[in-house]
C-alpha positions as CSV (number, residue, x, y, z in Angstrom):
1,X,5.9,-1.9,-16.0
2,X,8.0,-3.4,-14.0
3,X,7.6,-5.5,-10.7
4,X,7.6,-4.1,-7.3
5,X,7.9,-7.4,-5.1
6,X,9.7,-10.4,-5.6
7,X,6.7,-12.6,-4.2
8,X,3.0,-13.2,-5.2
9,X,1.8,-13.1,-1.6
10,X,3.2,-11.6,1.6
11,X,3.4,-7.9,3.9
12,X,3.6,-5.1,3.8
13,X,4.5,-3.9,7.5
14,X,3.0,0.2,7.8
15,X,5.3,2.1,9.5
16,X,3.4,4.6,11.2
17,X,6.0,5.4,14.4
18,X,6.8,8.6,15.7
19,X,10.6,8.5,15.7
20,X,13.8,7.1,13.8
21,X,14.6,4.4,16.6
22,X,11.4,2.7,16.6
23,X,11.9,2.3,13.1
24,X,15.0,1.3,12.4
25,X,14.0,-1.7,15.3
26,X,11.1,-2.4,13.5
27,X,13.2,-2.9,10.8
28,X,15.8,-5.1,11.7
29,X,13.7,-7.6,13.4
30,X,11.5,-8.1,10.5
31,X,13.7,-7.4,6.8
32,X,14.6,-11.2,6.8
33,X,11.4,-13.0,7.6
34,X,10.1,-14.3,4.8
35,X,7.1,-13.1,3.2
36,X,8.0,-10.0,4.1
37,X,8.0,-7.5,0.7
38,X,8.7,-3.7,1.5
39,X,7.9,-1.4,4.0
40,X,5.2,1.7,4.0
41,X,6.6,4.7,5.5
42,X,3.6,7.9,5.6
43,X,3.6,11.2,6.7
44,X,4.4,11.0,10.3
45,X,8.1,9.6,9.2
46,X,8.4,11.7,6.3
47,X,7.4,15.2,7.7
48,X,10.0,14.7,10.9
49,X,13.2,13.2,9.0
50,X,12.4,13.6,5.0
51,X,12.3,10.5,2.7
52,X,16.3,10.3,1.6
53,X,17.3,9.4,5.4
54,X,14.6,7.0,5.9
55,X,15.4,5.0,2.8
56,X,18.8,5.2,3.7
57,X,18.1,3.2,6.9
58,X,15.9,0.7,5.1
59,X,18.7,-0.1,3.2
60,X,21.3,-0.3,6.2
61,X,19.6,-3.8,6.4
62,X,17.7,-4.7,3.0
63,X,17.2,-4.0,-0.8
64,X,13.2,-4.6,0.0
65,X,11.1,-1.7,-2.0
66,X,10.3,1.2,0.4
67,X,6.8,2.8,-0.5
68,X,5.8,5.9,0.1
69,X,2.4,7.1,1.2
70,X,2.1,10.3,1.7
71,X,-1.5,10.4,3.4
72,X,-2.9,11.4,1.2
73,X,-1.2,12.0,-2.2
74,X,-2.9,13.2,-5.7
75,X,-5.4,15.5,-3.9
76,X,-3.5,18.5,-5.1
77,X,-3.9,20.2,-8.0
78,X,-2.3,17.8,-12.0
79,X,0.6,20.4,-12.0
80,X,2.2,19.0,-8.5
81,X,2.4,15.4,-9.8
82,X,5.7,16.3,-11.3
83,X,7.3,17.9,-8.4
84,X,5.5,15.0,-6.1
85,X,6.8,12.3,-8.4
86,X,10.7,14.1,-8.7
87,X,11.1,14.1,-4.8
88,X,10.1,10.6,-4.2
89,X,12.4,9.2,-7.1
90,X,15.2,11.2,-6.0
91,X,14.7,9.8,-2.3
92,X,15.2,5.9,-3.5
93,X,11.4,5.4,-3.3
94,X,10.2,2.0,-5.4
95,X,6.4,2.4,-4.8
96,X,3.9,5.3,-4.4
97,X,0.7,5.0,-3.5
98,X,-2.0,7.7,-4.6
99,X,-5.7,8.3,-3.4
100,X,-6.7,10.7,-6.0
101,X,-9.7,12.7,-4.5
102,X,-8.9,15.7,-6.4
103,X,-10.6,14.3,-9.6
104,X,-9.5,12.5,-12.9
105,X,-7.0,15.1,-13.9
106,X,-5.1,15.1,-10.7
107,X,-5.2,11.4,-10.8
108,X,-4.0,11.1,-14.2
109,X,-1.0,13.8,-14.2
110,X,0.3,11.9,-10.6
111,X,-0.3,8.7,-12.7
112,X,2.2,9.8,-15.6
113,X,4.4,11.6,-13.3
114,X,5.0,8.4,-11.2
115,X,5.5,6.5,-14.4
116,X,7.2,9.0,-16.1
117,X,10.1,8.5,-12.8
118,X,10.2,4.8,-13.0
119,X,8.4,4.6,-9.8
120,X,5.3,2.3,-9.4
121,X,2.1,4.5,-8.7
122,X,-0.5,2.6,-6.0
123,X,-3.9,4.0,-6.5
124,X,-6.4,3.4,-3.9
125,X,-10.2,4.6,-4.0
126,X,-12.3,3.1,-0.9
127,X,-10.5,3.6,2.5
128,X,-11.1,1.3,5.1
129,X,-13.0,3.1,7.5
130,X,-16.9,4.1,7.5
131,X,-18.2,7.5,6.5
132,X,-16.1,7.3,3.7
133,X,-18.7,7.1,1.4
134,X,-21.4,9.3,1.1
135,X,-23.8,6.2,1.6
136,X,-22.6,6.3,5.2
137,X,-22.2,9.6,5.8
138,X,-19.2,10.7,4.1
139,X,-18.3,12.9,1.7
140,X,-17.4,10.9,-1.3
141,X,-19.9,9.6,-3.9
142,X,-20.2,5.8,-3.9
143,X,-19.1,5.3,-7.4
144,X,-16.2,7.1,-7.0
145,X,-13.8,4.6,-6.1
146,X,-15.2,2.5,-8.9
147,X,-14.1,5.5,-11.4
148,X,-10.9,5.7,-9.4
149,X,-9.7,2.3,-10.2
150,X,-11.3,2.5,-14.1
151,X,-9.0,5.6,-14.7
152,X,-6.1,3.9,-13.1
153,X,-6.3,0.8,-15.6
154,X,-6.7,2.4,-18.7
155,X,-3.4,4.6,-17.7
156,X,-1.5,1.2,-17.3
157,X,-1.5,0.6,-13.1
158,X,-1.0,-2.5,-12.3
159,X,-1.2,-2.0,-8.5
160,X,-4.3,-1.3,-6.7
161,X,-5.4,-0.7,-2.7
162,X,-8.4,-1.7,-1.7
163,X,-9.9,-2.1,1.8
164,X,-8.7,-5.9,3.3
165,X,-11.7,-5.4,6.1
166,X,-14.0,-5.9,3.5
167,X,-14.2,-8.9,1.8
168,X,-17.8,-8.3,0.0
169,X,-15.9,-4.9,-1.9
170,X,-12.7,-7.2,-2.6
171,X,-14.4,-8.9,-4.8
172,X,-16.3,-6.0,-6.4
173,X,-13.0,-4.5,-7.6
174,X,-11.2,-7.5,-8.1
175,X,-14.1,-8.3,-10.7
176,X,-13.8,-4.9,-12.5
177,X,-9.7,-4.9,-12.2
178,X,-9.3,-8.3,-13.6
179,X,-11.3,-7.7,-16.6
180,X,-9.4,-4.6,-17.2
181,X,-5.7,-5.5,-16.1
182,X,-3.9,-8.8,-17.4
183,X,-2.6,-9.5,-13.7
184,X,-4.0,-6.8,-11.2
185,X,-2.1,-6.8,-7.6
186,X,-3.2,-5.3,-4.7
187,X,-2.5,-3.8,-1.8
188,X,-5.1,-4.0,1.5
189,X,-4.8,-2.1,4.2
190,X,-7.7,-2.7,7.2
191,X,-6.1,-6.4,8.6
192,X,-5.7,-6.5,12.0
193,X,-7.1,-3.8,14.4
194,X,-9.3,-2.4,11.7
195,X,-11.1,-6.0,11.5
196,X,-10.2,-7.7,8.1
197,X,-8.5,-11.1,7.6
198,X,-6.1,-11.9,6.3
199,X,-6.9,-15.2,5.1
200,X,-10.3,-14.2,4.0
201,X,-9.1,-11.1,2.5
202,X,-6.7,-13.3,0.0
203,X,-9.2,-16.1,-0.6
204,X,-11.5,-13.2,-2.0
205,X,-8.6,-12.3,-4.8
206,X,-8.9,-16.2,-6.3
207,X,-5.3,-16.2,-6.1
208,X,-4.5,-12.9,-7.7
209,X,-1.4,-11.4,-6.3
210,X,-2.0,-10.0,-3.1
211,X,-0.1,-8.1,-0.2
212,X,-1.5,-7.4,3.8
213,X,-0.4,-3.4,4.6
214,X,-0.1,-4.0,8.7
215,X,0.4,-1.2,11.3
216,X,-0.1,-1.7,14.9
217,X,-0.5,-5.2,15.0
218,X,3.1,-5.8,13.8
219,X,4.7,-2.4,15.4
220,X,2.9,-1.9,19.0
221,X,3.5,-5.7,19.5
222,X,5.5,-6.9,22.6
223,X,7.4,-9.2,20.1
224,X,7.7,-7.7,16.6
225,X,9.4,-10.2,14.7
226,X,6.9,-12.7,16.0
227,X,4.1,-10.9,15.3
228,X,5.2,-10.2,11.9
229,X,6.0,-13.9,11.2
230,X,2.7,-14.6,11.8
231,X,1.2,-12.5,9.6
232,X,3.7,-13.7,6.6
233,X,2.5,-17.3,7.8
234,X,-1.0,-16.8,7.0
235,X,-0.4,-14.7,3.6
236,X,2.1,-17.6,2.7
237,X,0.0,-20.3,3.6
238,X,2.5,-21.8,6.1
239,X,1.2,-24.2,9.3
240,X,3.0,-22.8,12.2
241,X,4.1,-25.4,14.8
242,X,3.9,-23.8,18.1
């Protein structure tokens, strides 16, 4: 499979604003910090100006992979994959990331599909918030995510999210990954506002590749590029000198 980022380490900024302004500014003032490696764009984007047009103003000002997330996607029934998978390819999408809920048929069909389009599936299986789990709360069985992830390795991801505000499951996952994928990557949402760290959440990895999916801390910020730059600072290791 091929790569999705050009670096090891960096971030992802989530672009989770309400109109086409906001992010085309959130763009330009962070496509050429570096450490930065693609942008998420979700529903909210999506469903108001469709995926062709919001590619198309990523690339106004970078080549970096645009990822779609489609909040969330492979919790349809295994025939949809193809239809999922065709839409996002045609719209210039790189990356896709999947949260398959529906069960291992779903998630294998969206797998294949996504693969089967030359784009890179994401598959996630522990959000970042509590009552998730049915352990507190929540509807989903607590081995779920573990069966999640298993399914995704033996159908050949490479590319994994896992929650970045929890540094005890990090290194769960990364455990079972890494002795099931020659060089697993992942993908954390959960830094910032949701609590995690991004320094933390890295050091748990042991220097697998690893990339910080950022919302509001980058986007609601009085100074985007700077907030950004921080962020990239701390995945890259860099000492800021103030």
């Amino acid at each position: 499979m091929r790569g999705l980022f050009q670096l090891e380490r960096g971030v992802i900024p989530a672009c989770d604003v309400y109109d086409i302004k906001t992010f085309r500014d959130l763009i330009e003032a962070t496509c050429n910090l570096e450490g930065i490696v693609g942008y998420k764009i979700g529903a909210l984007l999506g469903l108001t100006y469709g995926l062709p047009q919001l590619v198309s103003t990523v690339q106004e000002y970078t080549d970096l992979p645009v990822i779609y997330d489609h909040q969330k996607a492979g919790t349809d029934i295994p025939q949809m994959g193809e239809t999922f998978a065709t839409i996002c390819a045609e719209a210039g999408i790189k990356g896709v990331i999947i949260l398959p809920q529906a069960g291992p048929q779903t998630e294998a069909a969206f797998i294949e599909s996504l693969l089967g389009r030359k784009l890179v599936p994401i598959v996630g299986g522990e959000m970042t918030h509590q009552g998730y789990l049915a352990k507190e709360g929540g509807f989903i069985r607590d081995d779920a995510p573990v069966e999640m992830y298993t399914i995704a390795a033996e159908k050949g991801v490479e590319y994994f999210v896992i929650p970045g505000n929890k540094p005890g499951v990090i290194k769960q996952y990364h455990t079972l990954l890494s002795g099931m994928v020659n060089e697993p990557k992942y993908c954390m949402p959960g830094i910032g506002r949701q609590g995690g760290d991004i320094k933390s959440a890295f050091e748990s990895l042991e220097g697998a590749a690893a990339y910080a999916i950022i919302g509001r801390e980058i986007y609601e910020h009085k100074d985007v590029a700077a907030a950004a730059r921080r962020f990239c600072d701390d995945a890259l290791g860099l000492i800021r000198s103030e």
